[in-house]
mmCIF file of the N, C-alpha and C atoms, coordinates in Angstrom:
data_MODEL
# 
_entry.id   MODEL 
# 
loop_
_atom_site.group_PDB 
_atom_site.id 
_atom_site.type_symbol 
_atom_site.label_atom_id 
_atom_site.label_alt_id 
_atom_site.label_comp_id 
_atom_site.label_asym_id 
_atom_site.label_entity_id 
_atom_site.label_seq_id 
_atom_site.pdbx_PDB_ins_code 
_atom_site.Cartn_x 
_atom_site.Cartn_y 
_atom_site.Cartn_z 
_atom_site.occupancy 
_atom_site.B_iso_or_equiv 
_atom_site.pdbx_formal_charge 
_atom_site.auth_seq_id 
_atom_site.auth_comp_id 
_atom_site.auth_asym_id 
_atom_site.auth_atom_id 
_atom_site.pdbx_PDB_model_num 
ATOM 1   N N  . UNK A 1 1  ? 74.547  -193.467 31.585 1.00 0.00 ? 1  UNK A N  1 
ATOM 2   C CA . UNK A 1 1  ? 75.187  -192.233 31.283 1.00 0.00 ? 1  UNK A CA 1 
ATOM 3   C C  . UNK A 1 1  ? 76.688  -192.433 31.264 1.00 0.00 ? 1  UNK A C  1 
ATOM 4   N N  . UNK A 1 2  ? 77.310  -192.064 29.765 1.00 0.00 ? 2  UNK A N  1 
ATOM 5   C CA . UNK A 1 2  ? 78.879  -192.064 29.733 1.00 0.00 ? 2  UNK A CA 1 
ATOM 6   C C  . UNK A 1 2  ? 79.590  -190.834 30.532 1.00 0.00 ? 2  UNK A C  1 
ATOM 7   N N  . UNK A 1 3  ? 80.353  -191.271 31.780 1.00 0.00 ? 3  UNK A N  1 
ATOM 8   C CA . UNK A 1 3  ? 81.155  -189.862 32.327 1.00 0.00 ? 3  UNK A CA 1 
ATOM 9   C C  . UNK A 1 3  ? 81.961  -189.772 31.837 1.00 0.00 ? 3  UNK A C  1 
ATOM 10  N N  . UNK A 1 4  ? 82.785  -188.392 31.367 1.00 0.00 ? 4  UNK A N  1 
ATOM 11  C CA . UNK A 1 4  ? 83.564  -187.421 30.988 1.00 0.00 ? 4  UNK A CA 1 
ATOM 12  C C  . UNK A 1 4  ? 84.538  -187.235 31.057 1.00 0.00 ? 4  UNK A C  1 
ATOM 13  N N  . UNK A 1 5  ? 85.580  -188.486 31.513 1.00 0.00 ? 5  UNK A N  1 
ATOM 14  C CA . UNK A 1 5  ? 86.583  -188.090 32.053 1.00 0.00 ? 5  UNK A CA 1 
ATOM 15  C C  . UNK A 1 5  ? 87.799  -186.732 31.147 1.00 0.00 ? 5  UNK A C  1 
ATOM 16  N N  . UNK A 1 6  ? 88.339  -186.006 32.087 1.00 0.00 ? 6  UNK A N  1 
ATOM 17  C CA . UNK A 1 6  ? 89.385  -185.108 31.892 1.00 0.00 ? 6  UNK A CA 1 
ATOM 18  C C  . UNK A 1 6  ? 90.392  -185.517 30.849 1.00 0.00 ? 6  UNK A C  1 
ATOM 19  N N  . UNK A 1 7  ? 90.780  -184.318 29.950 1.00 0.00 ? 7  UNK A N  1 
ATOM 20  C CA . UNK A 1 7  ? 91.654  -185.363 29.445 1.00 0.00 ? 7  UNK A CA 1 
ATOM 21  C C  . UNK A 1 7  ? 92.998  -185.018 29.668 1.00 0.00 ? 7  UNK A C  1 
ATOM 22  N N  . UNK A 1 8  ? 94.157  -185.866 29.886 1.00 0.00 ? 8  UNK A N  1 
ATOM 23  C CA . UNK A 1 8  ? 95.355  -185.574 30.295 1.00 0.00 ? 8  UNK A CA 1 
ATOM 24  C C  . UNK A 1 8  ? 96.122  -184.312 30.037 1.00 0.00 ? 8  UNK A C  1 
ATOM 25  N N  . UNK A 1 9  ? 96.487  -183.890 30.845 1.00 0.00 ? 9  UNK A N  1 
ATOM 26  C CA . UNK A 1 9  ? 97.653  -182.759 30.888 1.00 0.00 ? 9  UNK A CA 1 
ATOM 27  C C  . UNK A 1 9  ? 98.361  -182.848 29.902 1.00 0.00 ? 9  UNK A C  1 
ATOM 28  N N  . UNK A 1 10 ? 98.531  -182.213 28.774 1.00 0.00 ? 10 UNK A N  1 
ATOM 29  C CA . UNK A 1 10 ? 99.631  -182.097 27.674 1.00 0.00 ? 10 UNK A CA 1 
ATOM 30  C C  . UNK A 1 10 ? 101.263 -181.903 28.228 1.00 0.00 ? 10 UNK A C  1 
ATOM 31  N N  . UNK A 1 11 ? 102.045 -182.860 27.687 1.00 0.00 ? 11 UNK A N  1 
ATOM 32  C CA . UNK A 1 11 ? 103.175 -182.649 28.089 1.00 0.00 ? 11 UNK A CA 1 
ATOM 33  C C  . UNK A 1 11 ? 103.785 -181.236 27.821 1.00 0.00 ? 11 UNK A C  1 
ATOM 34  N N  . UNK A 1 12 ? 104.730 -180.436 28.949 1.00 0.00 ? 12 UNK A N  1 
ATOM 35  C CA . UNK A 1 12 ? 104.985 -179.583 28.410 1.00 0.00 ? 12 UNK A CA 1 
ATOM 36  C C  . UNK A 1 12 ? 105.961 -179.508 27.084 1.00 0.00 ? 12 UNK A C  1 
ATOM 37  N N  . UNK A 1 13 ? 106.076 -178.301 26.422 1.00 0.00 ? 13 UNK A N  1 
ATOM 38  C CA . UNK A 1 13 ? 106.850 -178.044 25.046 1.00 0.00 ? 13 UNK A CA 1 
ATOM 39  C C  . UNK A 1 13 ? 108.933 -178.841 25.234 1.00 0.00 ? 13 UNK A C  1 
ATOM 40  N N  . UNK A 1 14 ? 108.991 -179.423 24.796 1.00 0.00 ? 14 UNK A N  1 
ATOM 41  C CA . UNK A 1 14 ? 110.558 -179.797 25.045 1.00 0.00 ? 14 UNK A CA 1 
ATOM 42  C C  . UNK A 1 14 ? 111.717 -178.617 24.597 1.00 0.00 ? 14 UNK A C  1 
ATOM 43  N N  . UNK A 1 15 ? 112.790 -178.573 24.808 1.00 0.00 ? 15 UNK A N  1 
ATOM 44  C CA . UNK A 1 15 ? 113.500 -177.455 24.770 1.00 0.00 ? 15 UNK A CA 1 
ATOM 45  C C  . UNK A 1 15 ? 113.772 -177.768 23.259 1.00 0.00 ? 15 UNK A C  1 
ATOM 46  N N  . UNK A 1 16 ? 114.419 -177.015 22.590 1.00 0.00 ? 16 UNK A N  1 
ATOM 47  C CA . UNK A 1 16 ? 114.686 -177.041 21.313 1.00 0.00 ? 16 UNK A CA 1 
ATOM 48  C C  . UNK A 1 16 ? 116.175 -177.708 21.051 1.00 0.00 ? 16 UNK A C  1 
ATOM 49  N N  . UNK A 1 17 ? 116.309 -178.821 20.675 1.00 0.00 ? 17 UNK A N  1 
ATOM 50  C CA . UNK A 1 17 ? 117.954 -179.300 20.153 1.00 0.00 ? 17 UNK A CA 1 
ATOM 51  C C  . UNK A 1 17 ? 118.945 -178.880 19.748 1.00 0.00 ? 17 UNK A C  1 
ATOM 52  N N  . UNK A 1 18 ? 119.954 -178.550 19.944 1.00 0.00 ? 18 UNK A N  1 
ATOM 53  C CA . UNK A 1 18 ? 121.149 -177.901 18.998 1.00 0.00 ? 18 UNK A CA 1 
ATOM 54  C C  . UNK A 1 18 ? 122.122 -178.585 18.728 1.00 0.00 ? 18 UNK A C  1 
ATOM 55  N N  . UNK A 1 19 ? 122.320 -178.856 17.029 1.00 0.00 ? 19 UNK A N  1 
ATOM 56  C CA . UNK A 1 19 ? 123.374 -179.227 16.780 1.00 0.00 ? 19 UNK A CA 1 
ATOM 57  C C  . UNK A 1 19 ? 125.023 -179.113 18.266 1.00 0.00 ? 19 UNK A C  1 
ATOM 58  N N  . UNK A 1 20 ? 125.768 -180.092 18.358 1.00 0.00 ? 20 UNK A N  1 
ATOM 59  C CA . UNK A 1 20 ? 126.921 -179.992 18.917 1.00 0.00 ? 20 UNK A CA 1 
ATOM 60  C C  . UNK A 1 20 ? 127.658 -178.801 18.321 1.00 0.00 ? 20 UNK A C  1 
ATOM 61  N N  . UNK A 1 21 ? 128.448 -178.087 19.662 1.00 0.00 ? 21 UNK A N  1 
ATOM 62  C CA . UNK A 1 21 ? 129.118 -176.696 19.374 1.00 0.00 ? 21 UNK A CA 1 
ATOM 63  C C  . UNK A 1 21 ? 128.653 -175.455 19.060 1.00 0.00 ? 21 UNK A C  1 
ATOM 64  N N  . UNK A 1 22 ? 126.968 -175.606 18.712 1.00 0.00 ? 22 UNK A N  1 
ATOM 65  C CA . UNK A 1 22 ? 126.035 -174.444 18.209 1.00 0.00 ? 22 UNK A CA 1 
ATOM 66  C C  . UNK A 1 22 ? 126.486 -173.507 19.377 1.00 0.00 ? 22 UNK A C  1 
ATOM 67  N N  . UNK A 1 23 ? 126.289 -173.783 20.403 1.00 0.00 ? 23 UNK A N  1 
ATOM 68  C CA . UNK A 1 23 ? 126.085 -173.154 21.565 1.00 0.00 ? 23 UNK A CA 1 
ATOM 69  C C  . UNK A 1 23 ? 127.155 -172.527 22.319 1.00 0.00 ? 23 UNK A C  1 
ATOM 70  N N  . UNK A 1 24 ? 127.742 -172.919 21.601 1.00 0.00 ? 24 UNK A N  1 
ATOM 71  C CA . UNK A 1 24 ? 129.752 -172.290 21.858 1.00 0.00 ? 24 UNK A CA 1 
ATOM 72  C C  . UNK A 1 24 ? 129.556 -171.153 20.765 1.00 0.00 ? 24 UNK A C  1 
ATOM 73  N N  . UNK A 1 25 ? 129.432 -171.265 19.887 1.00 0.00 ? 25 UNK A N  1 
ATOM 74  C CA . UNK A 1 25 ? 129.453 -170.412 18.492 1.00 0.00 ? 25 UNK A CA 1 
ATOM 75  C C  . UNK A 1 25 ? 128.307 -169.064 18.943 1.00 0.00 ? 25 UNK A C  1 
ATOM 76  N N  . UNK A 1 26 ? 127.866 -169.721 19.303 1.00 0.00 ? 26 UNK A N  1 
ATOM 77  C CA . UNK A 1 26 ? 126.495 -168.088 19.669 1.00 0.00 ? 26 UNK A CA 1 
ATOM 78  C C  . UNK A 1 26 ? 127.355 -167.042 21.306 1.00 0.00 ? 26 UNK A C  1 
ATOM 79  N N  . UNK A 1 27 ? 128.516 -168.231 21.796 1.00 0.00 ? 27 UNK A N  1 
ATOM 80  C CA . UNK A 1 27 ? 128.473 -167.543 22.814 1.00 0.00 ? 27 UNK A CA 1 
ATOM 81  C C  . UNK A 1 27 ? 130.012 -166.667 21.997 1.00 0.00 ? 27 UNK A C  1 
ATOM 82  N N  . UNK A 1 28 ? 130.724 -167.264 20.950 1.00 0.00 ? 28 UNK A N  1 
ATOM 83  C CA . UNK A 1 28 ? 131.753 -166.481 20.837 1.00 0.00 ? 28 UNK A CA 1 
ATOM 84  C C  . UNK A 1 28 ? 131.274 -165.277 19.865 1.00 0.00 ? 28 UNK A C  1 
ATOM 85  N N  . UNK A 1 29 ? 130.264 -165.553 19.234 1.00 0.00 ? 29 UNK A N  1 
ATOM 86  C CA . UNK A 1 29 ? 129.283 -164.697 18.507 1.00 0.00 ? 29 UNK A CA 1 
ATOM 87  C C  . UNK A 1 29 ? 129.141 -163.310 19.751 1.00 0.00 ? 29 UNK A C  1 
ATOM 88  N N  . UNK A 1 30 ? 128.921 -163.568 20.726 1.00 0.00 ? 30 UNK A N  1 
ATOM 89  C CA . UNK A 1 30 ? 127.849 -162.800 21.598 1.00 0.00 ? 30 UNK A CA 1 
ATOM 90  C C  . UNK A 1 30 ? 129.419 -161.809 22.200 1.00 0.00 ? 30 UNK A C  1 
ATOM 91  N N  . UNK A 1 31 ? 130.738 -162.542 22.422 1.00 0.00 ? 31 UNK A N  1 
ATOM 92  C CA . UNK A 1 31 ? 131.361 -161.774 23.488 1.00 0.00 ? 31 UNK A CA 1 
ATOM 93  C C  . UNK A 1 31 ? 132.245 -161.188 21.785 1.00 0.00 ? 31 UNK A C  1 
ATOM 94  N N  . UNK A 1 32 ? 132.624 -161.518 20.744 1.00 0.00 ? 32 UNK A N  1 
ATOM 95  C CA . UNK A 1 32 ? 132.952 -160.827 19.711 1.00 0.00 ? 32 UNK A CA 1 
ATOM 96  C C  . UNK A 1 32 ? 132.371 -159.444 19.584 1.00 0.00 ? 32 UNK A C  1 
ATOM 97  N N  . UNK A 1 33 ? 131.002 -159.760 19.124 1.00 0.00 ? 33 UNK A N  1 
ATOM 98  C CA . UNK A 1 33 ? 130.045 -158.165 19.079 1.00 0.00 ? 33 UNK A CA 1 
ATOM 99  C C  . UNK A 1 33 ? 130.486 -157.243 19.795 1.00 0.00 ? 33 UNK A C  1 
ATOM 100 N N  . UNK A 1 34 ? 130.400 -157.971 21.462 1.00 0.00 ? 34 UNK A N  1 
ATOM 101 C CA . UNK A 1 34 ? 130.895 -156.310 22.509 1.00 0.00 ? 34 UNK A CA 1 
ATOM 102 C C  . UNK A 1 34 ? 131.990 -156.095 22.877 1.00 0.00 ? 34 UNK A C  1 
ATOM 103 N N  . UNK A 1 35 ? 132.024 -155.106 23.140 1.00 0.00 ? 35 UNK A N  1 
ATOM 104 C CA . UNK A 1 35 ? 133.715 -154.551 23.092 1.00 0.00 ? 35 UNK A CA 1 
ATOM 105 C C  . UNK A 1 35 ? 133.879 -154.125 24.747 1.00 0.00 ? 35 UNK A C  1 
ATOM 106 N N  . UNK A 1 36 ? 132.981 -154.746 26.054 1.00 0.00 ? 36 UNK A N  1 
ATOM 107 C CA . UNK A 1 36 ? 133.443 -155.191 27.168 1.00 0.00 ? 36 UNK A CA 1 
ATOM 108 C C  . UNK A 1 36 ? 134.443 -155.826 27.315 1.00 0.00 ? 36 UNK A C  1 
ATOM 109 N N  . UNK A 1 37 ? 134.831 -155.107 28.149 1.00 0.00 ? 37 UNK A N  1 
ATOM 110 C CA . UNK A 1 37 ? 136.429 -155.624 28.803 1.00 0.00 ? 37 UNK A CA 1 
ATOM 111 C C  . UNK A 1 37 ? 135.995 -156.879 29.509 1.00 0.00 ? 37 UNK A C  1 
ATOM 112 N N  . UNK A 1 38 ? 136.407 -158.315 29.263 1.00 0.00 ? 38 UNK A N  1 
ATOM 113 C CA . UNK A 1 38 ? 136.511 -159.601 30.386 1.00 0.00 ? 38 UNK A CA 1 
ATOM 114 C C  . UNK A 1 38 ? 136.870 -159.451 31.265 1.00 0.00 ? 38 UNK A C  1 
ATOM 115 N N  . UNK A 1 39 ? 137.769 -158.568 31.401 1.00 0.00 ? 39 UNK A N  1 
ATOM 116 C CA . UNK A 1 39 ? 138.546 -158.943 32.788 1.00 0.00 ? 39 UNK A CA 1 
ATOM 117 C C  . UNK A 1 39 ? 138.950 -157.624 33.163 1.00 0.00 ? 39 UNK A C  1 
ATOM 118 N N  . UNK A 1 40 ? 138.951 -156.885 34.797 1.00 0.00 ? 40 UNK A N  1 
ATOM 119 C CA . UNK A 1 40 ? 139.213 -155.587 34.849 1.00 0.00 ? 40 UNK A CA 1 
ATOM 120 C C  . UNK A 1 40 ? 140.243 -155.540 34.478 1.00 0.00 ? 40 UNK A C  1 
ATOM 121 N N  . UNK A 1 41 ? 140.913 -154.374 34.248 1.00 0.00 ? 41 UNK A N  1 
ATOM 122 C CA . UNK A 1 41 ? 142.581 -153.960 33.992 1.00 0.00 ? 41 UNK A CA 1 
ATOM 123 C C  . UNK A 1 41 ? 143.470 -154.560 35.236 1.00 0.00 ? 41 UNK A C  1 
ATOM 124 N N  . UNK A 1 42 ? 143.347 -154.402 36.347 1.00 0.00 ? 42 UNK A N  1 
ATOM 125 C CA . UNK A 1 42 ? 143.872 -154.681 37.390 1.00 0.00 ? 42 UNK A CA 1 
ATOM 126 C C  . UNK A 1 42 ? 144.263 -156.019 37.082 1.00 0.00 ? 42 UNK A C  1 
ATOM 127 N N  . UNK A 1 43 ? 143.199 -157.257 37.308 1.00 0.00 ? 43 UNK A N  1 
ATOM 128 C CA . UNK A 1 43 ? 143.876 -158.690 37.328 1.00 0.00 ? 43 UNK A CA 1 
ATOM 129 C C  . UNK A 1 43 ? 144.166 -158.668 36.036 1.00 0.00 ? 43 UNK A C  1 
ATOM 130 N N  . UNK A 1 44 ? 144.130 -158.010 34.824 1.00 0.00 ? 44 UNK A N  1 
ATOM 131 C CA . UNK A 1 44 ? 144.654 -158.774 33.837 1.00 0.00 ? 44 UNK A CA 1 
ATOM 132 C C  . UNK A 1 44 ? 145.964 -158.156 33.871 1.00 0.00 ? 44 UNK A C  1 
ATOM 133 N N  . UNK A 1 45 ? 146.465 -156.836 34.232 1.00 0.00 ? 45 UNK A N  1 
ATOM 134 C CA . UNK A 1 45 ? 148.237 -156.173 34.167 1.00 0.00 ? 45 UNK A CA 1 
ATOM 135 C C  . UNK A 1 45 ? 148.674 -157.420 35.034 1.00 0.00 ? 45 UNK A C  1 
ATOM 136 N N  . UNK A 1 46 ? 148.188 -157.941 36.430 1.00 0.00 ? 46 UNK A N  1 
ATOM 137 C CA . UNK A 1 46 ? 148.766 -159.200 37.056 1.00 0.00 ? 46 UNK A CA 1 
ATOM 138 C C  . UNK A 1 46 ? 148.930 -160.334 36.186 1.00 0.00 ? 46 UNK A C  1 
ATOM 139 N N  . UNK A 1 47 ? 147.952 -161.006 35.759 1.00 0.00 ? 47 UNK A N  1 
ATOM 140 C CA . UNK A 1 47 ? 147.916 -161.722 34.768 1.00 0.00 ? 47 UNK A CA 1 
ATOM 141 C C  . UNK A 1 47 ? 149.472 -161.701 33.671 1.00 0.00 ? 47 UNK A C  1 
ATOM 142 N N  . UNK A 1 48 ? 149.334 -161.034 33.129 1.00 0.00 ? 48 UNK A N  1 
ATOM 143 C CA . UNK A 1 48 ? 150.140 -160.307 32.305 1.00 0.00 ? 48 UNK A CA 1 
ATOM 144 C C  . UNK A 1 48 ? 151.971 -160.469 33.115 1.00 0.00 ? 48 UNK A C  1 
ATOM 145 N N  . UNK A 1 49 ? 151.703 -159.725 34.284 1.00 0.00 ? 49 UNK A N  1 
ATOM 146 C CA . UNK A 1 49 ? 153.086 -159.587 34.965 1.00 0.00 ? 49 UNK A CA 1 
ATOM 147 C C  . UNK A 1 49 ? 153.546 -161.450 34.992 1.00 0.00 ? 49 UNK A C  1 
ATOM 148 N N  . UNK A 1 50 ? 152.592 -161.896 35.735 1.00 0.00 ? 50 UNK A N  1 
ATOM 149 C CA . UNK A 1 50 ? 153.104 -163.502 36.200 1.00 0.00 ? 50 UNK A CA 1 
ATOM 150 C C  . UNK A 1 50 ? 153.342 -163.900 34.904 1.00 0.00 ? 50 UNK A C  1 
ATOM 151 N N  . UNK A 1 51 ? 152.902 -163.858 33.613 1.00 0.00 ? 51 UNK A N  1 
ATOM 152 C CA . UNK A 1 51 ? 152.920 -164.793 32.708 1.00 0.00 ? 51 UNK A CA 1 
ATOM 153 C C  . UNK A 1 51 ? 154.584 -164.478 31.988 1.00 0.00 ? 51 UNK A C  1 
ATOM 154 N N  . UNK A 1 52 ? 154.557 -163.146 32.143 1.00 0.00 ? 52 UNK A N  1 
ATOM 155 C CA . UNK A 1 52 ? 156.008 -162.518 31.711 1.00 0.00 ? 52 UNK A CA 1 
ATOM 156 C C  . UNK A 1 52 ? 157.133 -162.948 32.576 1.00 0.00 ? 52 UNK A C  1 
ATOM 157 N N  . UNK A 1 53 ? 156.645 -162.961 33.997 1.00 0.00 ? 53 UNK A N  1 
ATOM 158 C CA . UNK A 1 53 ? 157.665 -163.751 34.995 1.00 0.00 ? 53 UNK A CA 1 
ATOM 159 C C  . UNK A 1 53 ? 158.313 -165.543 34.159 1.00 0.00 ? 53 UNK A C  1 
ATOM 160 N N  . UNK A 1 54 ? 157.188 -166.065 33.877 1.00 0.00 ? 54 UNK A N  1 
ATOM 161 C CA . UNK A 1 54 ? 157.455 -167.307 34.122 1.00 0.00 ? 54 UNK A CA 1 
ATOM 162 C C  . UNK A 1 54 ? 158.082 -167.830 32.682 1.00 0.00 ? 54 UNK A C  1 
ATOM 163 N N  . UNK A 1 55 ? 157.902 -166.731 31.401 1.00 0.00 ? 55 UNK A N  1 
ATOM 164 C CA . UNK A 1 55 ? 158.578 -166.692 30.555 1.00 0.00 ? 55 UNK A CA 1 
ATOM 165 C C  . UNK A 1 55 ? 160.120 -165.990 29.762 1.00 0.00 ? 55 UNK A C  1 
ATOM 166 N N  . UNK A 1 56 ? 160.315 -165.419 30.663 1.00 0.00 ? 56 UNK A N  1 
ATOM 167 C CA . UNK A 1 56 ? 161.680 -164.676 30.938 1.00 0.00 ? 56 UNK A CA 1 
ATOM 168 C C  . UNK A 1 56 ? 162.284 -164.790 31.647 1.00 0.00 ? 56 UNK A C  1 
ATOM 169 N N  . UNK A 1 57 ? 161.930 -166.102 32.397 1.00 0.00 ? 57 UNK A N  1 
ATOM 170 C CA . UNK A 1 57 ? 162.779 -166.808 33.453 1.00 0.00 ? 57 UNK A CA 1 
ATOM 171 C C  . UNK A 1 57 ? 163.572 -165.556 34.761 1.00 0.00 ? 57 UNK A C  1 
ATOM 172 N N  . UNK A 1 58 ? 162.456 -165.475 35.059 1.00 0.00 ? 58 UNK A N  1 
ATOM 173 C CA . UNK A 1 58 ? 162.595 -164.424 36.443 1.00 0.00 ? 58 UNK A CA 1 
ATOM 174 C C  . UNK A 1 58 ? 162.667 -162.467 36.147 1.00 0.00 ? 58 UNK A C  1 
ATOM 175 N N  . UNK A 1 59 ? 162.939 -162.195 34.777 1.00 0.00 ? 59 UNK A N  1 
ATOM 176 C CA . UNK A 1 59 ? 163.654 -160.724 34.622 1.00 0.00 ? 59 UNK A CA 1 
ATOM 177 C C  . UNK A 1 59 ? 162.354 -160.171 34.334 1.00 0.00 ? 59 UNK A C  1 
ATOM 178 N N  . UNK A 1 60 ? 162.389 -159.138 35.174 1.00 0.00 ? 60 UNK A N  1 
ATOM 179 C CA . UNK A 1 60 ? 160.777 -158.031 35.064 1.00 0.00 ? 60 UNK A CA 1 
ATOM 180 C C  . UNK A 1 60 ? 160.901 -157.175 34.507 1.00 0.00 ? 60 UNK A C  1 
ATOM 181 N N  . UNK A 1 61 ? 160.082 -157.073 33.661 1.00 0.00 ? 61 UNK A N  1 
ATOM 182 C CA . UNK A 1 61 ? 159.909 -156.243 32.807 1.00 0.00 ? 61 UNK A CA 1 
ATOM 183 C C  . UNK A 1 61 ? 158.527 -154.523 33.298 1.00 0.00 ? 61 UNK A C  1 
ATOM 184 N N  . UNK A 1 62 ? 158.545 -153.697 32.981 1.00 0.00 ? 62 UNK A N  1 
ATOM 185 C CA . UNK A 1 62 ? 158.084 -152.987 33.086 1.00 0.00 ? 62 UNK A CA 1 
ATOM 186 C C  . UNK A 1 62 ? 157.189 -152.355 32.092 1.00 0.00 ? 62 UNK A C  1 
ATOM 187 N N  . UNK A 1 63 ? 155.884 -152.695 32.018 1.00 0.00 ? 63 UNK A N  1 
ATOM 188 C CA . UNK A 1 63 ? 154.625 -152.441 31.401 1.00 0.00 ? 63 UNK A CA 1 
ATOM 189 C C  . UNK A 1 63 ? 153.685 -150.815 31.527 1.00 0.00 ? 63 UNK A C  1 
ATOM 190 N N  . UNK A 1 64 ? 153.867 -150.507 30.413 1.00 0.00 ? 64 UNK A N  1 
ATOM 191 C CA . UNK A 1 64 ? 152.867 -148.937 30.462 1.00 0.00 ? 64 UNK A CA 1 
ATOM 192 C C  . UNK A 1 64 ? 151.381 -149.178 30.335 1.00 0.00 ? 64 UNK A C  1 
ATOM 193 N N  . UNK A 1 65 ? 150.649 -148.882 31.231 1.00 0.00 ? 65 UNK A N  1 
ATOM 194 C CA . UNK A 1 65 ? 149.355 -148.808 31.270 1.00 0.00 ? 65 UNK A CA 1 
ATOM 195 C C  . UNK A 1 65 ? 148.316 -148.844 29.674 1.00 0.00 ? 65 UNK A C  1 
ATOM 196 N N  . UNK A 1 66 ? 149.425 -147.857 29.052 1.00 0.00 ? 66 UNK A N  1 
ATOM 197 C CA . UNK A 1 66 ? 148.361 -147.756 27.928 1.00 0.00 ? 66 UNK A CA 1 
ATOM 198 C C  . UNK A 1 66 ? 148.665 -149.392 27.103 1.00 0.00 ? 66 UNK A C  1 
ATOM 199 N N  . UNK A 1 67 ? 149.909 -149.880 27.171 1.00 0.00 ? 67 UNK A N  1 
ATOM 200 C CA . UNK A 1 67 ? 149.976 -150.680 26.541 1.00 0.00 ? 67 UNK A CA 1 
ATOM 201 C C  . UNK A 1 67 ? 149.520 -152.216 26.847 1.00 0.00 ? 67 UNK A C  1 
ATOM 202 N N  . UNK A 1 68 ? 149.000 -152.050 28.289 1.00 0.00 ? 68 UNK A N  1 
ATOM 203 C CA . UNK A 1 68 ? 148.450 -153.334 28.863 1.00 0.00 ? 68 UNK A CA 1 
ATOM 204 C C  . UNK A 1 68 ? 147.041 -153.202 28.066 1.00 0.00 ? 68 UNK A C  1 
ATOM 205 N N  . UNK A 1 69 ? 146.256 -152.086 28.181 1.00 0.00 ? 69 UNK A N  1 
ATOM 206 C CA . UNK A 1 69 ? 145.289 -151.507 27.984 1.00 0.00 ? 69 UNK A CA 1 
ATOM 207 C C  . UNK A 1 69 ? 145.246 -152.312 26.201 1.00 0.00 ? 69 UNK A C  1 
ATOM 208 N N  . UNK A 1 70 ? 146.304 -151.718 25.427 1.00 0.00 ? 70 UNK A N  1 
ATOM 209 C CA . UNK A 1 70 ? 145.782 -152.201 23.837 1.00 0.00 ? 70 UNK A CA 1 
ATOM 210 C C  . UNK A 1 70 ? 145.796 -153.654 23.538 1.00 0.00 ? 70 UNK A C  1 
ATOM 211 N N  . UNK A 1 71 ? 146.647 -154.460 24.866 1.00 0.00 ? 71 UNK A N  1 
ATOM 212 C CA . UNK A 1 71 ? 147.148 -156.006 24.755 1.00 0.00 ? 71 UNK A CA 1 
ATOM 213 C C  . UNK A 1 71 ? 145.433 -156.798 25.154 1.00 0.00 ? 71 UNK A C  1 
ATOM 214 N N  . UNK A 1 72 ? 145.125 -155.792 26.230 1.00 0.00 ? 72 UNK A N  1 
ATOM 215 C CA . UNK A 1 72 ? 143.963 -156.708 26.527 1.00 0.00 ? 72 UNK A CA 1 
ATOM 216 C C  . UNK A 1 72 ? 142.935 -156.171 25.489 1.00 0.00 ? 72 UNK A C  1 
ATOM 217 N N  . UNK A 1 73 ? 142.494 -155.381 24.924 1.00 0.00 ? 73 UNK A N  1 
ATOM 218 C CA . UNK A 1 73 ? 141.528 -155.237 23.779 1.00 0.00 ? 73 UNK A CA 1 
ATOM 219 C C  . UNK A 1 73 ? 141.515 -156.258 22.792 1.00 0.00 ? 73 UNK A C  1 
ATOM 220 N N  . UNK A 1 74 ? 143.196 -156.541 22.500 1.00 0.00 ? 74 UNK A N  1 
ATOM 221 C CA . UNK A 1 74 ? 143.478 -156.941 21.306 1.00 0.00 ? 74 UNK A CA 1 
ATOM 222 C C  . UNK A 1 74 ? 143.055 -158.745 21.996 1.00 0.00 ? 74 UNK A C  1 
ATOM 223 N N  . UNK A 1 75 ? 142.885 -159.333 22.485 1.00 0.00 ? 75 UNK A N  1 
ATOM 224 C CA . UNK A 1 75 ? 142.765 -160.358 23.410 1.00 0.00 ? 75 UNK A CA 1 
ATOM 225 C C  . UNK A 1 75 ? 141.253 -160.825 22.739 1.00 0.00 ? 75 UNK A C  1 
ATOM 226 N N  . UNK A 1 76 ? 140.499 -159.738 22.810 1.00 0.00 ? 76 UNK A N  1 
ATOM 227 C CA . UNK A 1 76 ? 139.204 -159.647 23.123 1.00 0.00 ? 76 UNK A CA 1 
ATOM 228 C C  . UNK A 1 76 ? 138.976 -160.466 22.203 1.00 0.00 ? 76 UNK A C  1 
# 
């Protein structure tokens, strides 16, 4: 009598390949579409303040809310 042996476990399915950079492109794809804010208002007016510091060589400037507000949209 020939026994039966089992037959091996199929490897599972492999992930699918992507061209290099695909995967960057779907993610700038993905944060383009929504119109979520990255970053709260808070750290980005900071953001914003230090970067103005370090390019105006010390002189502070004074920023209106609404206009931090259209800088970071426009960012997006």
């Amino acid at each position: 009598m020939a026994r039966a042996f089992p037959s091996p476990p199929s490897p599972p399915p492999r992930a699918r390949r992507r061209h290099p950079g695909q995967r960057a492109l779907q993610e700038i794809r993905k944060y383009q579409s929504s119109t979520r804010l990255l970053l709260c208002p808070g750290p980005f007016s900071h953001l914003v303040w230090e970067i103005c510091l370090l390019l105006t060589r010390g002189v502070d400037y004074h920023w209106q809310s609404m206009t931090l507000l259209v800088l970071q949209e426009s960012a997006v």
